[in-house]
C-alpha positions as a Markdown table, in Angstrom:
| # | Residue | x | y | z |
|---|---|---|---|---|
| 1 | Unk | 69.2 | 64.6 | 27.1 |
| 2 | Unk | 70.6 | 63.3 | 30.4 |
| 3 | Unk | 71.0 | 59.8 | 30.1 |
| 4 | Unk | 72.0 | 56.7 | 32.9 |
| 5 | Unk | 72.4 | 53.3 | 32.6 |
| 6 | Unk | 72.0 | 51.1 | 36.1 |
| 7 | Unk | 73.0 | 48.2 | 37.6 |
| 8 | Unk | 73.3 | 46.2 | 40.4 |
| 9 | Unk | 74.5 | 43.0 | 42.4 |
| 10 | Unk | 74.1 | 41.8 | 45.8 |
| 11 | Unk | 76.7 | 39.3 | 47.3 |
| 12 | Unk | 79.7 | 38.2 | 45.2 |
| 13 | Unk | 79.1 | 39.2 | 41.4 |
| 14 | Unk | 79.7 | 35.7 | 39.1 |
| 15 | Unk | 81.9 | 36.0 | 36.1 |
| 16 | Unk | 78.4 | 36.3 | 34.2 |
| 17 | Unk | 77.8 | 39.4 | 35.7 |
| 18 | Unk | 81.4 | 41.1 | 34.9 |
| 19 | Unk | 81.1 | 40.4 | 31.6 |
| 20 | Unk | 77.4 | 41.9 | 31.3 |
| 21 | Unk | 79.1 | 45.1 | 33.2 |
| 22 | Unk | 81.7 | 45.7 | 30.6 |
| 23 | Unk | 79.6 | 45.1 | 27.9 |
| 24 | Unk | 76.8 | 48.6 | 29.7 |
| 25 | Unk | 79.9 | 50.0 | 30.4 |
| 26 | Unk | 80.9 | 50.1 | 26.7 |
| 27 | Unk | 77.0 | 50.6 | 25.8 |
| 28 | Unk | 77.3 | 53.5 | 28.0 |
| 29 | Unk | 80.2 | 55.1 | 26.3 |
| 30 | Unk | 78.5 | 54.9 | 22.9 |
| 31 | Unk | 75.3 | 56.3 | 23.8 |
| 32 | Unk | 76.6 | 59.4 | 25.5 |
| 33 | Unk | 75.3 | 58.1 | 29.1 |
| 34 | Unk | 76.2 | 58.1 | 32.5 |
| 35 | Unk | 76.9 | 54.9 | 34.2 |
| 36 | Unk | 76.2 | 53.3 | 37.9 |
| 37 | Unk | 76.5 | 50.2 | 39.4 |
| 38 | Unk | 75.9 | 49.5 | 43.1 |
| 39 | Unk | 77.8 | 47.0 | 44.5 |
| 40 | Unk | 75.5 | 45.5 | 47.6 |
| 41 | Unk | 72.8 | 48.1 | 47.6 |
| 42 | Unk | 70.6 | 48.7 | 50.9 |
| 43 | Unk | 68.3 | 51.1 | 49.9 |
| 44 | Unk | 65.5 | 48.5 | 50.1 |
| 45 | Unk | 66.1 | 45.6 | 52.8 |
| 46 | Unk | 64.2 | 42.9 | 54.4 |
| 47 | Unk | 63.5 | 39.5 | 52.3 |
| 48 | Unk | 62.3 | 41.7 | 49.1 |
| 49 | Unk | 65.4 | 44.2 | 49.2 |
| 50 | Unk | 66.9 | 41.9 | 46.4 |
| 51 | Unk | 64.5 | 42.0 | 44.1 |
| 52 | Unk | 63.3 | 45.5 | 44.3 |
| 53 | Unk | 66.1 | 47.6 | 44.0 |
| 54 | Unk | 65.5 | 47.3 | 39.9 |
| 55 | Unk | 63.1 | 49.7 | 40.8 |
| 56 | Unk | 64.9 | 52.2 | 42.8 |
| 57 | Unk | 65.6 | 54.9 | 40.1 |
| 58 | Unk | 61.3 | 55.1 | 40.7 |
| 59 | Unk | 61.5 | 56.3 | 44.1 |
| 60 | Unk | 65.2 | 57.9 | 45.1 |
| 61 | Unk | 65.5 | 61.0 | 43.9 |
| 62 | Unk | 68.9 | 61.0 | 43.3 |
| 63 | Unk | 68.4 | 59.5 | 39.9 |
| 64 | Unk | 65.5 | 61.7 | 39.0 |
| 65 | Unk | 68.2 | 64.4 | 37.6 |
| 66 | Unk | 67.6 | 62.3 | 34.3 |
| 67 | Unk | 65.8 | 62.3 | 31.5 |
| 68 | Unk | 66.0 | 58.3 | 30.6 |
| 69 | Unk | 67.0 | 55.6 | 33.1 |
| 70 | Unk | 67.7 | 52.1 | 31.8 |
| 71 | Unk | 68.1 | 49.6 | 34.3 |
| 72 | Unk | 69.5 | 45.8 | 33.4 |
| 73 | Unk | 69.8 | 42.5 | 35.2 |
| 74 | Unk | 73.7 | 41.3 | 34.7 |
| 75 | Unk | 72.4 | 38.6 | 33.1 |
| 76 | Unk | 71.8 | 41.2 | 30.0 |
| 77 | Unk | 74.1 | 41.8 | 27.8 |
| 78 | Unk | 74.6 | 43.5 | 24.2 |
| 79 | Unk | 74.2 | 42.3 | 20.9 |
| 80 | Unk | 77.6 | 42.1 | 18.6 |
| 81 | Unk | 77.8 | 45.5 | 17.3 |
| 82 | Unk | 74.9 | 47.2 | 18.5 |
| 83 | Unk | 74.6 | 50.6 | 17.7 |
| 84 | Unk | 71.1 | 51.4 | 18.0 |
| 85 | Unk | 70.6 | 54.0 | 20.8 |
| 86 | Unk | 67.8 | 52.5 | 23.5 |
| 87 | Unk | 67.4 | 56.2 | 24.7 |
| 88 | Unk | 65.8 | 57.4 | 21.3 |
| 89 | Unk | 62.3 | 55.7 | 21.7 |
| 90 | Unk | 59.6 | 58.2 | 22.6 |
| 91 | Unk | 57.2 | 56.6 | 25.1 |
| 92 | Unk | 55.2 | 58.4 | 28.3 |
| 93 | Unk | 56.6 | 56.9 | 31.5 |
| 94 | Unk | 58.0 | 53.4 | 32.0 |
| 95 | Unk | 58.6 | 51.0 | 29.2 |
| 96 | Unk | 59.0 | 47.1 | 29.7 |
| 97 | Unk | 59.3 | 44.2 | 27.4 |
| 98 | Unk | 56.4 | 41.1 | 27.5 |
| 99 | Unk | 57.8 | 37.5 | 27.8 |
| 100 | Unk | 55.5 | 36.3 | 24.9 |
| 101 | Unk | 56.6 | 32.3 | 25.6 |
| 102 | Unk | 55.3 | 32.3 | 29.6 |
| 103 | Unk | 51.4 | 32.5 | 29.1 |
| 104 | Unk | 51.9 | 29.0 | 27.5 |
| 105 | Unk | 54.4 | 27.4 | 28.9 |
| 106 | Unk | 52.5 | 28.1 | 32.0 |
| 107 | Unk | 49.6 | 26.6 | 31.2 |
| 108 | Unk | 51.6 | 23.4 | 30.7 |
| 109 | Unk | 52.6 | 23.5 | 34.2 |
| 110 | Unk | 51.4 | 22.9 | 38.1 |
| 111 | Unk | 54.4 | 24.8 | 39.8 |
| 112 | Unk | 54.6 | 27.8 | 41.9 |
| 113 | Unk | 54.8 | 30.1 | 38.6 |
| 114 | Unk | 52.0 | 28.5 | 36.4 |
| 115 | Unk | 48.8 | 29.9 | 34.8 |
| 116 | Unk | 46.2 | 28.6 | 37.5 |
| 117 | Unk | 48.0 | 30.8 | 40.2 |
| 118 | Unk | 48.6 | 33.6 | 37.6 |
| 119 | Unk | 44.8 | 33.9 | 37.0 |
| 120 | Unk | 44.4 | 34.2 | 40.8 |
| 121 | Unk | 47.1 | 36.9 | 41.3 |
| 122 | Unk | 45.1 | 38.6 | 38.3 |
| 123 | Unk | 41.7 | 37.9 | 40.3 |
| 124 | Unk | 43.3 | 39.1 | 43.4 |
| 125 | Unk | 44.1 | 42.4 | 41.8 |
| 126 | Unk | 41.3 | 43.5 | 40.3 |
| 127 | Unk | 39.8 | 42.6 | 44.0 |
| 128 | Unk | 42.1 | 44.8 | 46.3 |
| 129 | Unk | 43.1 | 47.2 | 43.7 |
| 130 | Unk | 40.2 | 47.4 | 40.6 |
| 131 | Unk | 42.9 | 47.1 | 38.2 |
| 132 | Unk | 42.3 | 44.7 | 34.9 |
| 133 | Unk | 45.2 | 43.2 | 34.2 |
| 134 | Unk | 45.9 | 42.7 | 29.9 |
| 135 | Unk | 45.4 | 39.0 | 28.8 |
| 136 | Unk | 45.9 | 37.3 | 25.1 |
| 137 | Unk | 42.8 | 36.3 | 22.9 |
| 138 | Unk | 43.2 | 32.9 | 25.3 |
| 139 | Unk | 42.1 | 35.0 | 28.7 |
| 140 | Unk | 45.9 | 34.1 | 29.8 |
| 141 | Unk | 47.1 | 37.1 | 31.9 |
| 142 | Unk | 50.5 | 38.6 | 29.7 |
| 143 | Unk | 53.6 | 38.5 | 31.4 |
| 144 | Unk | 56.2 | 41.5 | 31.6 |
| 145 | Unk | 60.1 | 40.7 | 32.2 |
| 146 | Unk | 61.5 | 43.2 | 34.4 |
| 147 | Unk | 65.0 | 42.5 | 33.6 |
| 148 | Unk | 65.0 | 45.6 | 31.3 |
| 149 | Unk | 63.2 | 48.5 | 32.4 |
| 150 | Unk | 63.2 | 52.3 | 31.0 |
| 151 | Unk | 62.1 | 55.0 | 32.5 |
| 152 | Unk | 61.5 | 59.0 | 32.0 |
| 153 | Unk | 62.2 | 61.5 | 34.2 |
| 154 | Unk | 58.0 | 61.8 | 34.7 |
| 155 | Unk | 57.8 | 58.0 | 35.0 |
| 156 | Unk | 59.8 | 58.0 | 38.1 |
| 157 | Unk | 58.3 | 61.3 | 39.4 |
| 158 | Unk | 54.8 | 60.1 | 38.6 |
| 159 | Unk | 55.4 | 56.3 | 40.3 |
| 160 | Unk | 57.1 | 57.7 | 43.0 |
| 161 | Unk | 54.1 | 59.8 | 43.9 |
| 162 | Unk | 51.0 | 57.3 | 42.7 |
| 163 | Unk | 52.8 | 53.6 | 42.9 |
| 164 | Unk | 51.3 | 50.9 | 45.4 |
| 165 | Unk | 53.1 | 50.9 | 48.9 |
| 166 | Unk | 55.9 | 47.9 | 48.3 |
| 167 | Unk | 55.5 | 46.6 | 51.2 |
| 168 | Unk | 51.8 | 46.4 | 51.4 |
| 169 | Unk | 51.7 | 44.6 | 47.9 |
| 170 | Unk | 53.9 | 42.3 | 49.0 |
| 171 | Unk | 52.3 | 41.9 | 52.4 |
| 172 | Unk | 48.8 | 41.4 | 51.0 |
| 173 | Unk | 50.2 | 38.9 | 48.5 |
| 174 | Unk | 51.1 | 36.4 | 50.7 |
| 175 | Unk | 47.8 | 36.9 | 53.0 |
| 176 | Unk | 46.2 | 35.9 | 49.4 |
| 177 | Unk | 48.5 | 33.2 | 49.6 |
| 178 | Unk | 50.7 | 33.5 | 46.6 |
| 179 | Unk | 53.8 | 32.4 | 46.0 |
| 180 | Unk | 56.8 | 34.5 | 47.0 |
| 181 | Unk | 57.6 | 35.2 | 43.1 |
| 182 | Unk | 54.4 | 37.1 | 42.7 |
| 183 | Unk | 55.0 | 39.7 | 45.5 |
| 184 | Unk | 58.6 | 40.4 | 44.0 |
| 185 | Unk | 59.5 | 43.7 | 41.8 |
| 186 | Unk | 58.2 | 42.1 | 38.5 |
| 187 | Unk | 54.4 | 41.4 | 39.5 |
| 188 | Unk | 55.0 | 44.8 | 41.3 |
| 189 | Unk | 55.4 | 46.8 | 38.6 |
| 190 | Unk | 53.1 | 44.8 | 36.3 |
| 191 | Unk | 50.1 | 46.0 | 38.6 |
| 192 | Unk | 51.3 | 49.4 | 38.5 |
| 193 | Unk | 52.2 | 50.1 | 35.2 |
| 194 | Unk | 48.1 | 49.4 | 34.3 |
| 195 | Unk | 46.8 | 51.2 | 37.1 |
| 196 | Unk | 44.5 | 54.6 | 36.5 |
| 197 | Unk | 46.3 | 57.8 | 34.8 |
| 198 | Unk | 49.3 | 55.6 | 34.0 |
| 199 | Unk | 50.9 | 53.8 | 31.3 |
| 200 | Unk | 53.0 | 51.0 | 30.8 |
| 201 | Unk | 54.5 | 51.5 | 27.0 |
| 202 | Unk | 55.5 | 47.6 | 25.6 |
| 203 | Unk | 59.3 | 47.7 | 24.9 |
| 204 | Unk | 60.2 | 45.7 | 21.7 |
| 205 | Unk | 61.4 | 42.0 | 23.0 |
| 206 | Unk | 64.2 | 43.0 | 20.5 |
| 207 | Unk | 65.9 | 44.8 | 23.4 |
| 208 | Unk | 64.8 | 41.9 | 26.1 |
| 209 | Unk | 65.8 | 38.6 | 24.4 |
| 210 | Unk | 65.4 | 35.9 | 26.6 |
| 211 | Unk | 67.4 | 32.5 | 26.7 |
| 212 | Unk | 65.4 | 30.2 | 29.2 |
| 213 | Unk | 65.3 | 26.5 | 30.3 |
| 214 | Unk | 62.2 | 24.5 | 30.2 |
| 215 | Unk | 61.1 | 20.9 | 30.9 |
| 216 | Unk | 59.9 | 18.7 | 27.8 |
| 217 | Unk | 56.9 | 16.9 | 28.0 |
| 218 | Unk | 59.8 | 14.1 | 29.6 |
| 219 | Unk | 61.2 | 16.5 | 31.7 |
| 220 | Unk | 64.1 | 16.7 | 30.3 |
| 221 | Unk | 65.7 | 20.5 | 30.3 |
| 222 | Unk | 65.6 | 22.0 | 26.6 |
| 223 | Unk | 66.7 | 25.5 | 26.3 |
| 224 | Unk | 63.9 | 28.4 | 25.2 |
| 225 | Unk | 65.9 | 30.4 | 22.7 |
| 226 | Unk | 64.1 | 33.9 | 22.4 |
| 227 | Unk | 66.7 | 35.2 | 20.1 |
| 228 | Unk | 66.6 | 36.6 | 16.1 |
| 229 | Unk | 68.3 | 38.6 | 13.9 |
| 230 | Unk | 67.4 | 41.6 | 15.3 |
| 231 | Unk | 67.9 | 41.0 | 19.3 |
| 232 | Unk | 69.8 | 44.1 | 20.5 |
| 233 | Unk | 69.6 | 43.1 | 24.2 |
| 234 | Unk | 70.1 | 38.9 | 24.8 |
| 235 | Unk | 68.8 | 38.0 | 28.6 |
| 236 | Unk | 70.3 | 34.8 | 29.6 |
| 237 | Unk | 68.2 | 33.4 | 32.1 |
| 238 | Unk | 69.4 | 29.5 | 31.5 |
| 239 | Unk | 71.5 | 28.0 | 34.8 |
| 240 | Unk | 74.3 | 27.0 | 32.6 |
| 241 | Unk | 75.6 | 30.4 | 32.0 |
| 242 | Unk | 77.3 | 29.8 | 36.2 |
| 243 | Unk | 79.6 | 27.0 | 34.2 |
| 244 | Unk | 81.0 | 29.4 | 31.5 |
| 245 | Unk | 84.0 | 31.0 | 31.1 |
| 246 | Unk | 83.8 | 35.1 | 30.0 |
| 247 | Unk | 85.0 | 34.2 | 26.5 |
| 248 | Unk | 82.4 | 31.4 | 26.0 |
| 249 | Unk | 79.9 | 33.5 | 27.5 |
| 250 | Unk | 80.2 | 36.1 | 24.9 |
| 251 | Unk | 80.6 | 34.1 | 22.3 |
| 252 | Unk | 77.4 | 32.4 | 22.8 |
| 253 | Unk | 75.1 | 34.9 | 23.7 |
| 254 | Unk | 76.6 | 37.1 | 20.8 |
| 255 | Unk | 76.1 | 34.4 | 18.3 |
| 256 | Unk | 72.7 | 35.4 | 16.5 |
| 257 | Unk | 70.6 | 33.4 | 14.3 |
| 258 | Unk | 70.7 | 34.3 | 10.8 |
């Protein structure tokens, strides 16, 4: 089996995203893969070129000679001493892990990303498109992190062929006046991957650990730990990872509950 692991940065790559380039480098290595990184990608541009190009290996071909594609933000990195191979799992098309904190911390919340306007991006769907988005036994539409993605060789064949124009989404997005997060790559895909003939397959959060800041009911910032003994991928989405040093960045995101 043909294998890749992908990643990219636009602009000037902070130490976070070196070290989280080693570390799929290495990952690389021991699973027997091919590895790519592109450095200020224009494949997509305009003001959603940024986000989207996590979804490249969907529609340019050049990364259709595989079987498996794993893409990762470079704020993902490897657990100490992984050797479980990501590449094994079976699954149809396109696999992506749920963020299974967001549906409530959400609700907590009037911002731009909150529950009221993720009810009315599902509503807005199912309008223009007749697709039911999944919710949890509270009617609270899931939420899929796009900051590990997998894909099979049909999976990007099959979206490259039957996916939603990008640029439409996006465009009828903001006429539904959403905010600019839900016309971006990970809404994208979310509406996709449950459209008719297709499926999304739910990727373990094991291998999409997330490390997040919230506001306490004080507003003060806590930090959302996602993390257990079994987290193979950690995804440090928390601002203070900018202030630390490669070492200490390592060390802490390698440092696993017991």
């Amino acid at each position: 089996m043909k294998t890749l692991i992908y990643q990219y940065w636009l602009g000037e790559r902070p130490i976070y995203g070196e070290v989280s380039q080693k570390m799929f480098q290495e990952y690389a290595r021991l699973t027997g893969s091919d590895y790519r990184y592109d450095s200020n990608p224009s494949y997509f541009k305009g003001k959603y070129g940024v986000y989207y190009h996590a979804l490249r290996p969907l529609f340019d071909e050049e990364f259709h000679q595989y079987d498996r594609v794993l893409y990762v933000d470079m704020d993902v990195y490897t657990a100490k001493g992984l050797t479980e191979n990501i590449f094994d799992l079976d699954f149809p098309y396109i696999a992506m892990a749920q963020e299974p904190d967001q549906p409530e911390l959400r609700s907590k919340t009037d911002g731009k990303i909150s529950l009221k306007n993720d009810l009315y991006w599902a509503k807005v769907v199912k309008w223009l498109y007749g697709i039911e988005l999944p919710v949890d036994a509270l009617g609270r539409p899931l939420v899929y992190n796009a900051g590990v993605l997998l894909y099979t060789k049909d999976g990007m064949k099959l979206a490259s062929e039957k996916f939603l124009n990008i640029k439409r989404y996006a465009w009828a997005m903001g006429l539904s006046r959403l905010p600019r997060f839900y016309r971006n790559d990970q809404n994208y895909l979310h509406v996709c991957g449950f459209m008719k003939d297709f499926t999304l397959t739910e990727l373990s959060t094991d291998w999409n650990s997330i490390i997040h800041q919230i506001r306490d009911e004080n507003g003060d910032i806590q930090i959302n730990d996602g993390r257990n003994s079994d987290s193979k991928f950690i995804h440090l989405q928390a601002r203070n990872r900018s202030e630390k040093t490669a070492d200490e960045l390592v060390s802490y995101v390698q440092d696993l509950p017991a």
